[in-house]
C-alpha positions as CSV (number, residue, x, y, z in Angstrom):
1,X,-8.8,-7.0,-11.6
2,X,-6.5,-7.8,-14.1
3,X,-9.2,-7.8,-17.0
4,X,-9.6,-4.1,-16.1
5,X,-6.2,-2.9,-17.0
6,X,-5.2,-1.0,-19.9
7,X,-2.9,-3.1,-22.1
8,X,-1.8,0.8,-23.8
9,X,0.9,1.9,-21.5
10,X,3.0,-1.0,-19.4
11,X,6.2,0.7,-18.5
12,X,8.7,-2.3,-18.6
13,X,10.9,-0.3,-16.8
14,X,9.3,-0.1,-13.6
15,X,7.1,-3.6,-14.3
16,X,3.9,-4.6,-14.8
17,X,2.8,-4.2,-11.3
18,X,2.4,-0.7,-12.4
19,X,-0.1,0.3,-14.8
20,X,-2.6,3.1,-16.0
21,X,-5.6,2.5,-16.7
22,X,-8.4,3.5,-18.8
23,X,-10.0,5.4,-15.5
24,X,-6.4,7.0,-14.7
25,X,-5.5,4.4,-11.8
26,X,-2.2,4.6,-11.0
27,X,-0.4,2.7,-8.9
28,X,-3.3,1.0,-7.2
29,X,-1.6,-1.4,-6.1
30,X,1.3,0.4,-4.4
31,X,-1.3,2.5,-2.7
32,X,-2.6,-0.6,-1.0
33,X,0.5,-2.0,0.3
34,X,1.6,1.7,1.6
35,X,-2.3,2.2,3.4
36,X,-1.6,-1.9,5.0
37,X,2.5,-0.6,5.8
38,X,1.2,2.8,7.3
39,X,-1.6,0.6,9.8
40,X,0.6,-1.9,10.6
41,X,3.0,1.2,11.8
42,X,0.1,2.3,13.4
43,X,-0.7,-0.7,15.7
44,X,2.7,-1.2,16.6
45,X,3.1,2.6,18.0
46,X,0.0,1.6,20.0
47,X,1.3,-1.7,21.3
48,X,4.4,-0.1,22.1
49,X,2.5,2.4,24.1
50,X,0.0,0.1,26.1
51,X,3.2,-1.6,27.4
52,X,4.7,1.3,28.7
53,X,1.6,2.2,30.7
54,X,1.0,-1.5,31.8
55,X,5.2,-1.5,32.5
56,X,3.7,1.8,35.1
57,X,6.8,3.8,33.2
């Protein structure tokens, strides 16, 4: 993964977790973490919910 990015443009500011690439990726990594945050969100809704009906509320 790392062979892949584009040594041009690393913005020190915001770190090099952050990068684009040749192909115009950006933030690939932070899209990851917010699509595993957003499930995760997801799940506990739903857990949250089956306990209510089990609770007969």
């Amino acid at each position: 993964m790392k062979k892949m990015i584009s040594s041009n443009y690393i913005c020190p500011a915001v770190g090099s977790r952050y990068y684009r690439s040749a192909d115009g990726l950006v933030f690939m990594e932070s899209a990851v973490e917010l699509a595993m945050e957003t499930s995760r969100v997801i799940s506990v809704v739903r857990n949250q919910a089956e306990a209510k009906k089990s609770a007969g509320a």
